[in-house]
N, C-alpha and C positions, 0 to 999 in steps of 0.2 A: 389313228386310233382314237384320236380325241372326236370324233364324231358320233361313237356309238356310247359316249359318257356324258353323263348329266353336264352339266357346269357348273364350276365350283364357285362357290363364294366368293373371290376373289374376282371372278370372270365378270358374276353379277353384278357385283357393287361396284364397280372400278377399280381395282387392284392394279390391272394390267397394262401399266403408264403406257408401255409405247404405243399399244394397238389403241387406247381411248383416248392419246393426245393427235395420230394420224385420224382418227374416225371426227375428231372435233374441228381441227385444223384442215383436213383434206387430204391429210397425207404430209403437207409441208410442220415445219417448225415454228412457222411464224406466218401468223394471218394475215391478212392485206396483201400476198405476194413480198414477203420480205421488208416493207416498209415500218412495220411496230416493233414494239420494242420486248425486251424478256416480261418487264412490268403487265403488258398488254394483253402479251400472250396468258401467261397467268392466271389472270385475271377470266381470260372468255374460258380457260379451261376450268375454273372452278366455278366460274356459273354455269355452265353446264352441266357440269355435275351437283351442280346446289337446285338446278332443275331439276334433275333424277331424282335426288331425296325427297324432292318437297312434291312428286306425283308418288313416291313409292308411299312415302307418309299417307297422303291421301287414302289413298289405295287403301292402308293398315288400317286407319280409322275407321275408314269404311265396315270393312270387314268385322273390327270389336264391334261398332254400330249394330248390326245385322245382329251377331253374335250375342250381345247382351240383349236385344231384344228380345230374340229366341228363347232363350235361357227363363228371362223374367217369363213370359207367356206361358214355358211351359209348367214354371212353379206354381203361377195364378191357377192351371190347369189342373195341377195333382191339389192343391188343396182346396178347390169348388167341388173337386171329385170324391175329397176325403171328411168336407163337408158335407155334402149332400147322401154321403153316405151314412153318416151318422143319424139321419134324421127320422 
């Protein structure tokens, strides 16, 4: 049933420890095949995901970018129109 529902926030953003430490790790618990240590492991798992945030970030900037551009453009717009109309 979870296939014809959106995903939830938690799915999104990594909530979901065991499916996003097998999806980072391989499946296993510990990277290298056993050899590192909990410290290790850790570690690759939260850069990972400090990976995720810093393109989702991106991504968001982006989008106000665009957004405030628009906006501004379209004020410049209503008042050249509201100027020009007064003339």
């Amino acid at each position: 049933m979870a296939s014809d529902k959106a995903p939830t926030w938690v799915d999104q953003w990594g909530g979901g420890e065991a499916e996003n430490d097998k999806a980072v790790t391989g499946g296993n618990k510990r990277l290298g095949g056993g050899s590192g240590t909990k410290m290790e492991d850790a570690k690759a798992v939260a850069s990972a995901r400090i990976d995720r945030a810093k393109a989702a970030a991106v991504v968001g900037a982006q989008k106000v970018k665009s957004g405030t551009s628009a906006g501004i453009k379209w004020v410049k717009n209503q008042y050249q129109k509201k100027c020009s109309s007064n003339k």
